[in-house]
Structures are given as structure tokens and as C-alpha cells.
N, C-alpha and C positions, 0 to 999 in steps of 0.2 A: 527617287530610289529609296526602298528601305537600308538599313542599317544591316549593316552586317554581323552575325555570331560573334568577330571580334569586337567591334564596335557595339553590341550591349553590355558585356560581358566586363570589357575594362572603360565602361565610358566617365569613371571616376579617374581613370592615368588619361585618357583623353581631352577632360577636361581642366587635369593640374599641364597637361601640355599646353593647352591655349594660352591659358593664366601665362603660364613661364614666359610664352613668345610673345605674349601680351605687354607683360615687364617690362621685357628686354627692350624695348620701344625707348624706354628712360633713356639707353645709352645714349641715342639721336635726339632726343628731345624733351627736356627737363618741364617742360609747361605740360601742367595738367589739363585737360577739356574745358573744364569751368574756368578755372583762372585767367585762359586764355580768350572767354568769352566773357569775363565780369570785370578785365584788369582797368579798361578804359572808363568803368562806371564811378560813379559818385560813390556812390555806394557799395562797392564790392564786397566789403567784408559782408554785410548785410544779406547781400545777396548769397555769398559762398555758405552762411549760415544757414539760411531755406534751401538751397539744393542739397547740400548735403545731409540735411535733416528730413528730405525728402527719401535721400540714400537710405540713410539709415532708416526708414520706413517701410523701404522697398527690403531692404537684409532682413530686418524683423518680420516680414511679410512671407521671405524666402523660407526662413527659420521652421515656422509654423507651420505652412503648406506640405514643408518636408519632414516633419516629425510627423504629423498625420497620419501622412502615405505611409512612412517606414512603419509606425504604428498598424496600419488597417490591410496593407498589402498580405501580411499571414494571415490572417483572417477572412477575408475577402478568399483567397486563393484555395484554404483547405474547405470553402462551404462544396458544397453535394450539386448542390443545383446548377446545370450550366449556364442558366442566364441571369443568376445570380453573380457567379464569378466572371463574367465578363463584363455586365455592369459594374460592377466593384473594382475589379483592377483594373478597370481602364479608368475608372475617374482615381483611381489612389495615382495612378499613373500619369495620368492628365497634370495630376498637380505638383508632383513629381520632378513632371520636365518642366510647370508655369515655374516651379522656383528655381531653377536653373537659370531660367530665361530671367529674372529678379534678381537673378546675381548677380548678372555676367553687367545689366543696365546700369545697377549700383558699382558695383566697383570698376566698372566702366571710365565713373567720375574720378576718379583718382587716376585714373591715365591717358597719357599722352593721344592727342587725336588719332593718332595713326594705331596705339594700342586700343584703343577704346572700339575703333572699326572691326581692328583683327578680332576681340574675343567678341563683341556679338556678333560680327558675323558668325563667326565660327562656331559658337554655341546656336544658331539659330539654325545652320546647316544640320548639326548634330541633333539638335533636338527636333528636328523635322523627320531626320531620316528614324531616331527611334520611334516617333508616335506613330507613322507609316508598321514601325515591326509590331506599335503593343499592338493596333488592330488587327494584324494578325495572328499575332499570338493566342488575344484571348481568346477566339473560335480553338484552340486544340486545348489541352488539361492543364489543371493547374501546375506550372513549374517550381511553386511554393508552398511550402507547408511547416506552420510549428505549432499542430495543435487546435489551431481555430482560437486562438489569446489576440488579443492586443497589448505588445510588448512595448510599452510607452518609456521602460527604460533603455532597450537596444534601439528604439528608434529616437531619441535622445542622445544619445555616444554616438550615432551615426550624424545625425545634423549638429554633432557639436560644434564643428567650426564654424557654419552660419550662426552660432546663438554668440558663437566669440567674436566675430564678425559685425555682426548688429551691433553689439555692445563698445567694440572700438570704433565704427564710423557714427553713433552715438556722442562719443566723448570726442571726437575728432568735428565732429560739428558742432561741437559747444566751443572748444578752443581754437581750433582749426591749424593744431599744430602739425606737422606731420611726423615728427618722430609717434606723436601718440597712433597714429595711424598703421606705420610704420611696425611697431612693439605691438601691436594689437594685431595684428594680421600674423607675423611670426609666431605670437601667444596662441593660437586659433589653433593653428596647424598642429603645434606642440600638444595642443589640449587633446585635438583628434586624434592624433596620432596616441598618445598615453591613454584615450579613451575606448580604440576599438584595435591595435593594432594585437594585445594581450588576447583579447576575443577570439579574435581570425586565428592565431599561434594554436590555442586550445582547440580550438574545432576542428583542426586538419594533423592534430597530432592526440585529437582522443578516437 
């Protein structure tokens, strides 16, 4: 099944919902996925070093994919030609939902088995039913336009928290402390939030 009008529309509160119930797993169980699978080894720390160095490749991977799209998607959308704009949004979109799907695997690792199921599942259900809506979307007119630019700074303030993100599962794989983890994932949100929420206030009140 496609995705629903609500479900394109808020699939950023959809997805801070997964996250949350994702969490909340902590309360029942304090062991992370990897820990719980490297504790018995010789070598754990070693190991927790490569996984979550892996992580933090997959966040930076995420980062990118999605500055891109947020970048090319106005562009793409205001072009003239219809088979232009549906090749273009559907691959700005494709990539879109791949880093979503790059998120959810990475910060995955930081949570409890039972968390780790709930958000990729959950983002994978979600991201299925929107790539079902962008194929159909792109056959009808562009829903997007500022111009025909690529706006590599608002699509920057929009992927900010993956770039805060990378950067603390980065340092959290080099120490593998988890307050740094912990203080970097809070920093993230603060940064997005101080990044784009002044944008959204000015656009629906000019």
C-alpha cells in the first residue's frame, strides 16, 4: 500500500516517532546490539571500533544522499519537461528515502535488540509505502518549485542533524564512550531545530 497524504506530509514527526519508541526500549534493556554481540569476544573493544566506524559511514553516507535530494528536488521539480521531472524526482527521491533507510541501520547500532527491530522495521514499512506514492506522484505536476536553483544552503539546514549525527557516531567510535554519543545526538537536534525551525516561522508568517 502507498503512503498516505498524512504520511508524506509529516513523515519527519513519523519518523522522530519511531526514534522515540525506538529509545524507549532502554527502559527494558540497557545492552546495545553490538555489545551484546562482541561482549563474549577477545577482542570487543576492537570489534565495537569497526562496527561503529562502519556506522558512522553509513550517517555520513546518509548526510550526503540527503543534502543532494534537498538540494536537486527544486530543481528537478520546476524543469518544463515531464520526463524530465519525473526522472529527476524520483532519483532525488530515491535517495531521499536510501538515507533514511542509512539511518535508521546506523543508529540502529546504539540500540537495544528490541529497539534496533522496531525502527528499521518501521522505517522500512514507511519508506516503502512512500516510494509506492513518489511513483505516483511523479506522473501528475510538479508539487515543488523555488525557481529552478539549487539551494545547497536550505538543503544543508535541512540535513543538519545527519551531518551532527555522523560527526558524533564518528567520535563515539574512536572512544566509544557513550555520553559522547549521548551529547551528540541531543547537539544534532538542537542544531536542526536552531537551523530550520526560524525558516518554517518566516515562511508561514510572510
Amino acid at each position: 500500500m502507498k503512503a498516505t497524504d498524512f504520511e508524506r506530509r509529516h513523515q519527519t514527526l513519523i519518523h522522530l516517532l519511531l526514534v522515540g519508541i525506538a529509545l524507549s526500549t532502554y527502559l527494558g534493556d540497557r545492552i546495545d546490539i553490538v555489545w551484546r554481540l562482541v561482549r563474549s569476544h577477545s577482542d570487543s573493544a576492537l570489534l565495537e571500533h569497526v562496527v561503529f566506524g562502519v556506522g558512522a559511514l553509513m550517517l555520513l553516507a546518509s548526510a550526503m544522499l540527503d543534502t543532494w535530494a534537498n538540494a536537486h528536488s527544486p530543481l528537478a521539480a520546476s524543469s518544463k519537461a515531464p520526463d524530465v521531472v519525473g526522472q529527476s524526482l524520483l532519483l532525488a527521491q530515491s535517495r531521499s528515502r536510501l538515507a533514511r533507510l542509512l539511518l535508521a541501520l546506523a543508529v540502529g547500532l546504539l540500540l537495544p535488540l528490541s529497539g534496533a527491530v522496531t525502527l528499521l522495521v518501521g522505517e522500512t514499512i514507511l519508506v516503502s509505502r512512500l516510494v509506492l506514492r513518489d511513483q505516483e506522484s511523479i506522473s501528475g505536476p510538479p508539487l515543488l518549485s523555488r525557481g529552478g536553483e539549487v539551494s545547497w544552503g536550505a538543503a544543508f539546514r535541512a540535513a543538519a542533524s545527519k551531518w551532527g549525527l555522523a560527526a558524533s557516531m564518528m567520535a563515539f567510535a574512536w572512544t566509544l564512550q557513550d555520553r559522547i554519543a549521548e551529547i551528540g545526538a541531543a547537539s544534532s537536534v538542537v542544531l536542526w531545530l536552531a537551523l530550520n525551525v526560524p525558516a518554517h516561522v518566516r515562511s508561514h508568517s510572510g
